[in-house]
N, C-alpha and C positions, 0 to 999 in steps of 0.2 A: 504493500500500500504506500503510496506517495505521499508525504506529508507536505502541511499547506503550513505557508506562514504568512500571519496575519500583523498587518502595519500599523502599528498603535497611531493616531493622529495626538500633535499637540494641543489639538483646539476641544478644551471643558467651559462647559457650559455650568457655572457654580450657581446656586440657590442667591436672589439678591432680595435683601431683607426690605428694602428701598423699594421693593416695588409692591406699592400700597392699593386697594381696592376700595373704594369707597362702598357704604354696605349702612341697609336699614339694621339702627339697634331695637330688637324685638324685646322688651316688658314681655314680664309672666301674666298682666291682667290691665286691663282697662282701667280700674282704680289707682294703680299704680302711675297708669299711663297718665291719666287726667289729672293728679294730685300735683305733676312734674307740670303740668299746663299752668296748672292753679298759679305754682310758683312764681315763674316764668312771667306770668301776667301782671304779678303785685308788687313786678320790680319798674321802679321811674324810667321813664324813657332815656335820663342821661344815661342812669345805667346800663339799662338794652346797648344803648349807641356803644360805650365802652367795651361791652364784654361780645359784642358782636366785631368790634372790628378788630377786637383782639383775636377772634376762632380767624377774622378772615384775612390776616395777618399770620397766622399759624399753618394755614390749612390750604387755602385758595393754590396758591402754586404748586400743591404736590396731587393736584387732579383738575382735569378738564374739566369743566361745566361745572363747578361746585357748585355756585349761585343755583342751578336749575335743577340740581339734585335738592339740596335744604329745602327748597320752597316743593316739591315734587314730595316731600317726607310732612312739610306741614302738613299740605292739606292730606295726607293718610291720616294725620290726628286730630285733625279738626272739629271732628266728632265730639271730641272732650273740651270742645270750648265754648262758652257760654252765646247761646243763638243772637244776632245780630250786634255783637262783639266787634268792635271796630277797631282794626288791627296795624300796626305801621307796620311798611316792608321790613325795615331792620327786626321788629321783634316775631313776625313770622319765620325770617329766615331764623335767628336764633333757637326757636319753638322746633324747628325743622332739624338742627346742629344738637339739639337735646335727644334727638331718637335718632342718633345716624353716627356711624365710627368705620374705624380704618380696621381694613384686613390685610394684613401681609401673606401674601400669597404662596410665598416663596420661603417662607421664616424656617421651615426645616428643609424640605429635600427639592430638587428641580430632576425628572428622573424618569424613566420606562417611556424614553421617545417612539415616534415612528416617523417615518418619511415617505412623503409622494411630491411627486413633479407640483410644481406650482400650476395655475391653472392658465397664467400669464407668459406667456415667454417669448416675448416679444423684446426687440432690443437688446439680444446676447451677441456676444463674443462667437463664432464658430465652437460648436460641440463645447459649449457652457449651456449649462442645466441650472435656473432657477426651481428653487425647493422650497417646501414646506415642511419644519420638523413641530410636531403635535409633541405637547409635553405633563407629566403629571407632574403639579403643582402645589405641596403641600405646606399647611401653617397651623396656627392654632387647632389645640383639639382635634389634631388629626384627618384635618378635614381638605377634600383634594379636588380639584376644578382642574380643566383643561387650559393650559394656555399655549403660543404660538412663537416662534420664530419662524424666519425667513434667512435666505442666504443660497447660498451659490457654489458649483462644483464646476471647474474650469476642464481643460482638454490635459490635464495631466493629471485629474482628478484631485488637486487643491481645493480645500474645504474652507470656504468664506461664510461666518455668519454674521447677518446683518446686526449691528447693535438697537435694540429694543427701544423704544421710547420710554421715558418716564413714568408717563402716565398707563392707567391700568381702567378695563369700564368695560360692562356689563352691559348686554343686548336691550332692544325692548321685548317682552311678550308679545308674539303677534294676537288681539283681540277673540279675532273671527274666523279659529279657526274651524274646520267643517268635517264632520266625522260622516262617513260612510255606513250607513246602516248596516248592511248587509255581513260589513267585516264586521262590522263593532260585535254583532252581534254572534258570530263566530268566535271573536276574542273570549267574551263572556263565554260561550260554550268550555271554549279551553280551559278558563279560567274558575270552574265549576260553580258560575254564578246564575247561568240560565235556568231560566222556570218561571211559574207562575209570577213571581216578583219582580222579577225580571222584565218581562212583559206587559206588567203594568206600566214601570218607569218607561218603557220607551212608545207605550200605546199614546199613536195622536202624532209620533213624531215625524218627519217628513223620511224621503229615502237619503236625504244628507241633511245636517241638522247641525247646531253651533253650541258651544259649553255651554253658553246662556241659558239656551231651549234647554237640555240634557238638564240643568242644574234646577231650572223650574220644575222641570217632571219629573224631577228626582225628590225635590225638597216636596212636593204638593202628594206625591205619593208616599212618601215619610211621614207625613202627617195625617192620610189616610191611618196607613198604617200604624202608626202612636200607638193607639190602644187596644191591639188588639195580638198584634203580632210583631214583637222585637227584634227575631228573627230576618223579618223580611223589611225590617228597618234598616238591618244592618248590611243586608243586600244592597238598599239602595243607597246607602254610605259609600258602600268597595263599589259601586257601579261608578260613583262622583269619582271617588279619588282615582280609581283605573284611569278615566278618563281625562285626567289632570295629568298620567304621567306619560299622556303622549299629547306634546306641544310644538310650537314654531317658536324660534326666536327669530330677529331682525337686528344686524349691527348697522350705524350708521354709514353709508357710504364712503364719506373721507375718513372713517379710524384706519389708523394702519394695524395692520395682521396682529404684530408686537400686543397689542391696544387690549385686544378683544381675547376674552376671558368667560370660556362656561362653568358658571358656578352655582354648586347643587340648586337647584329649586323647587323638588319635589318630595315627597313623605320620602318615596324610594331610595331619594340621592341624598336625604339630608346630611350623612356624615360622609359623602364624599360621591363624584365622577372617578374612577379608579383607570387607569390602562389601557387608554383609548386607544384602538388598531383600525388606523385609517388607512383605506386602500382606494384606489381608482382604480374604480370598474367602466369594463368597455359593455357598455349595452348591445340586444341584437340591433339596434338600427343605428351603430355608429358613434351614437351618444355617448358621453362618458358622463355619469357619477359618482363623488367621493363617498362613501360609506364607514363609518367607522363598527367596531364593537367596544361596548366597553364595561365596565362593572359597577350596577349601582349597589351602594349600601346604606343601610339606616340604620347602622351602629348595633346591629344582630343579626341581618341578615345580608346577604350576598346575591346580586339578579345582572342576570346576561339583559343588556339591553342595547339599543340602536340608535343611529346616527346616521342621517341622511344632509350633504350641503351638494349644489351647483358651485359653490362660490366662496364658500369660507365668511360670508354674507349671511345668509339666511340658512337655518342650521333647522331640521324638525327631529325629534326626539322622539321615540317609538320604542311602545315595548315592543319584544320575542314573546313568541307564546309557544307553548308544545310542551311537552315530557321531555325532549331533546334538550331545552333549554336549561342547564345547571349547572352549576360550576362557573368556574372563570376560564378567562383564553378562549374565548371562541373567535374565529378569524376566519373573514369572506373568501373565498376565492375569486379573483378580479374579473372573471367573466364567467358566464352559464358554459356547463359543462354537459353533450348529450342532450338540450334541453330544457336543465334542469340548474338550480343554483345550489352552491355548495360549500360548506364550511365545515374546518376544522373546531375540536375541543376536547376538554377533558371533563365527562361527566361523572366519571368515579374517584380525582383527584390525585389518581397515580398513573393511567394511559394515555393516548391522544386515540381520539375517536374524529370520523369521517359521517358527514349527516350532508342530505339532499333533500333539498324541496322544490314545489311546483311555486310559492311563494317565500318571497322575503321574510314574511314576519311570523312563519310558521315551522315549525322543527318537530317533526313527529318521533321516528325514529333515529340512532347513531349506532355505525358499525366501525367495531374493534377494529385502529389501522396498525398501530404500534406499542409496544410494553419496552418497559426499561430491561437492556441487555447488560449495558455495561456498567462496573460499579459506580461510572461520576453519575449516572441517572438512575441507580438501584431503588430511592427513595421516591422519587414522581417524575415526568416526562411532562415535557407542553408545549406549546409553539410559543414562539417570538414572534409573530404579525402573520399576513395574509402568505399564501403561496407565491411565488414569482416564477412567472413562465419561462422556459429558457427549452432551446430545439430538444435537451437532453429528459426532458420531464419538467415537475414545478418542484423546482428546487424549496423546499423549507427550513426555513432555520427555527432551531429548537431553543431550550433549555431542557438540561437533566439537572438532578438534587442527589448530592451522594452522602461521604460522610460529615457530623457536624453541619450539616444543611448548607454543604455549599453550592452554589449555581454555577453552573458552566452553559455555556454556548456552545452548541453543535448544528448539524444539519442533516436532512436526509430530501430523498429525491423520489417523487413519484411518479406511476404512468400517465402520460399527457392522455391522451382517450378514457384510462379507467384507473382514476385515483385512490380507487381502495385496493392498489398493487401497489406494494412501496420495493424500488427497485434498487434500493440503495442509500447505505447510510453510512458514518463515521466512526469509526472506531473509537476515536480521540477529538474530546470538543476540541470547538476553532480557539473561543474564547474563554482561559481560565482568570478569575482575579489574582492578579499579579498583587505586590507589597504595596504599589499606591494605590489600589483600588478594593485592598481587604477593610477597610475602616471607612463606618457611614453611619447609617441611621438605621439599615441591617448588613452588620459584615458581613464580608464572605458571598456578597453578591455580584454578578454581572446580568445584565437581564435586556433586551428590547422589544417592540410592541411595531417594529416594523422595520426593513431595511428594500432597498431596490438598488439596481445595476444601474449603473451609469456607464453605456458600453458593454464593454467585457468586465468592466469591474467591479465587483460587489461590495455597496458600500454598508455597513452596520452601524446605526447608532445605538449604541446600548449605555446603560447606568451604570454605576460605580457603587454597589452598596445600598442602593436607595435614597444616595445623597444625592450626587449630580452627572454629570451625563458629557459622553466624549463621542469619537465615533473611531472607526477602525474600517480597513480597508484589504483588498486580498483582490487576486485573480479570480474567475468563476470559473475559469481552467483546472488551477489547484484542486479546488471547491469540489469539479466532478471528477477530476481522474484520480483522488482521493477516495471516493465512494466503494465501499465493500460491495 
């Protein structure tokens, strides 16, 4: 077997405590909330003027749109202020600056990138590759959002990353968005919510219909139901929140990539967006969209979930549904295969399983593709991002877990026509943690959530520990004639 050696790059991408989020501060209670208003209220206007241009002195320059975020926070609390209450700008905006604080996004690890072609690439160099590396982004209480780089691979494959902007900001919700009956209501099948109860909530509704509709026939048959049966109360509770945790966001036009940051917004996601594995898929008719997988969590549970953008703009958020759906590392394959779409995972938490569906957001069954052979993967096996096509099979790069729970990076290679033949794989991972990259926020790790060729070349971005994030580089030659 020919061993491959893999080129460490200079260029890390380290955790920057500086880059701050502006973020609504959530009160346990309404009482709480309105007492802070009371306060607020029964201070003299000099005072409002001082203590306001003192936050906007402090605060204004280390985010965009401050002023339109505080005033965007008042009126959420407005509710606690006494009805036709006549309010000066300054002491709204400070009323606003009472319920609103900074999140450092970045305050422990920047880590588990992936990479795909930019969706731009206009105005390059000959054979320069504009990118996109998708990044997990962690800080207080553990809690993890998606954020963005940009940057550039030249014709001798040199890794340029673009330097970030300062500022850090958050999409808007799109309002209206419109749910499909037909699937919704397959969802709920899956989701073993269908039935009698069921059927009332959505009785009356059109065959596409918007959260608003959905949230009226939900709350109006809850209250049917009140007194009679709690049960089918709480049906149409998990029918609301289901439906909350598939959304649209919208970034603004002029933020730059750097800017824009997905951060939990759902029951599902509140303790974190985990390990997003974005891939660019070729549609049948030409098309390309970017898709990710990633893992939500609510601080006890663990959910494969989806990610659909055109654009890196407008992002919709969608559950998986099915038995197939489990575990973490589930990973698209960039185009239908046979027909049929297809992704890799690990639903028993130590194999890599192979699953096919007729739809995206459906995963019925997964077939056994690989077990850990060798001792660096004797403890669990799992992919590193989507497959990559290449004339010799779709090449994948893995992770195995051995002793002491250390991570290595490996690869194996399947059959292009029928991908539950694995035709080939590594004796010896590409990537072991070396002495600068055993020490993080979990040693003993190297990990990524997606890599692609540039050429002949196979580029990896992968983590260091869980801290922060480098990339490496290798022939795709090595890579297959390597292959047991």
């Amino acid at each position: 077997m020919k061993t491959t050696t893999v080129q460490r790059t200079n260029v890390i991408l380290q955790p920057d405590r500086t880059r701050v989020l502006l973020r609504p501060f959530l009160l346990v209670n309404d009482e709480r909330a309105c007492k802070i208003c009371a306060q607020v209220l029964a201070l003299p206007e000099s005072e409002v003027h001082a203590l306001w241009e003192q936050v906007r002195a402090e605060f204004s320059e280390r985010h965009a749109k401050t002023r339109e975020f505080l005033q965007r926070r008042f009126e959420q609390v407005r509710h606690c202020l006494p009805a036709g209450r006549k309010i000066s700008e300054e002491r709204q905006l400070l009323l606003g600056a009472h319920f609103s604080h900074e999140y450092s996004l970045e305050a422990a690890a920047l880590f588990n990138p992936s990479i795909v072609p930019h969706p731009d690439q206009s105005d390059l160099p000959p054979d320069t590759l504009r990118f996109i590396l998708s990044l997990r982004a962690t800080g207080e209480g553990h809690i993890s959002s998606i954020t963005f780089r940009t940057g550039f691979l030249d014709a001798g494959n040199n890794i340029k990353i673009n330097a970030p902007t300062r500022y850090c900001l958050e999409p808007e919700q799109m309002p209206c968005v419109s749910y499909e009956k037909e699937l919704f209501e397959r969802k709920l099948q899956e989701l073993g919510l269908a039935g009698d109860s069921s059927r009332k909530v959505l009785e009356g509704l059109g065959d596409s219909f918007t959260l608003d509709e959905l949230r009226a026939h939900a709350d109006h048959a809850a209250t049917q139901f009140q007194a009679c049966d709690q049960a089918a109360v709480a049906v149409a509770n998990n029918i609301l929140t289901f439906a909350q945790s598939n959304y649209e966001v919208q970034f603004a036009a002029d933020s730059r990539l750097s800017e824009r940051v997905l951060f939990p917004t759902t029951p599902a996601q509140r303790n974190g967006i985990e390990d997003a594995r974005f891939v660019l898929f070729h549609n049948d008719d030409g098309t390309q969209t970017y898709y990710a997988t990633y893992t939500a969590y609510d601080g006890r549970m663990i959910l494969p979930q989806f990610i659909e953008t055109p654009d890196f703009l407008h992002f919709k958020f969608i559950t998986l549904n099915g038995p197939a759906v489990q575990n973490k590392g589930m990973a698209l394959f960039p185009r239908k295969i046979n027909g049929q779409y297809a992704m890799l995972g690990r639903q028993d938490y130590e194999n890599i399983y192979v699953m096919f569906s007729d739809h995206l957001h459906f995963w019925h069954t997964a077939q056994l593709l690989l077990q850990p052979k060798f001792p660096w993967e004797f403890i669990q096996m799992g992919n590193c991002g989507s497959p990559i096509e290449t004339e010799a099979g779709w090449l994948v790069i893995s992770h195995g877990v051995g002793a002491l729970r250390k991570y290595c990076i490996g690869a194996f290679l399947l059959d292009l026509a029928d991908p539950t033949k694995v035709i080939g794989r590594l004796r010896e991972p590409l990537i072991t943690p070396n002495e600068n990259e055993r020490e993080g926020y979990v040693p003993n790790v190297v990990y990524s959530c997606g890599s692609f060729l540039h050429g002949r070349q196979l580029i990896i971005p992968y983590a260091m520990s869980d801290y922060a994030t480098t990339f490496a580089t290798l022939p795709l030659d090595d890579v297959l004639a390597a292959m047991e």
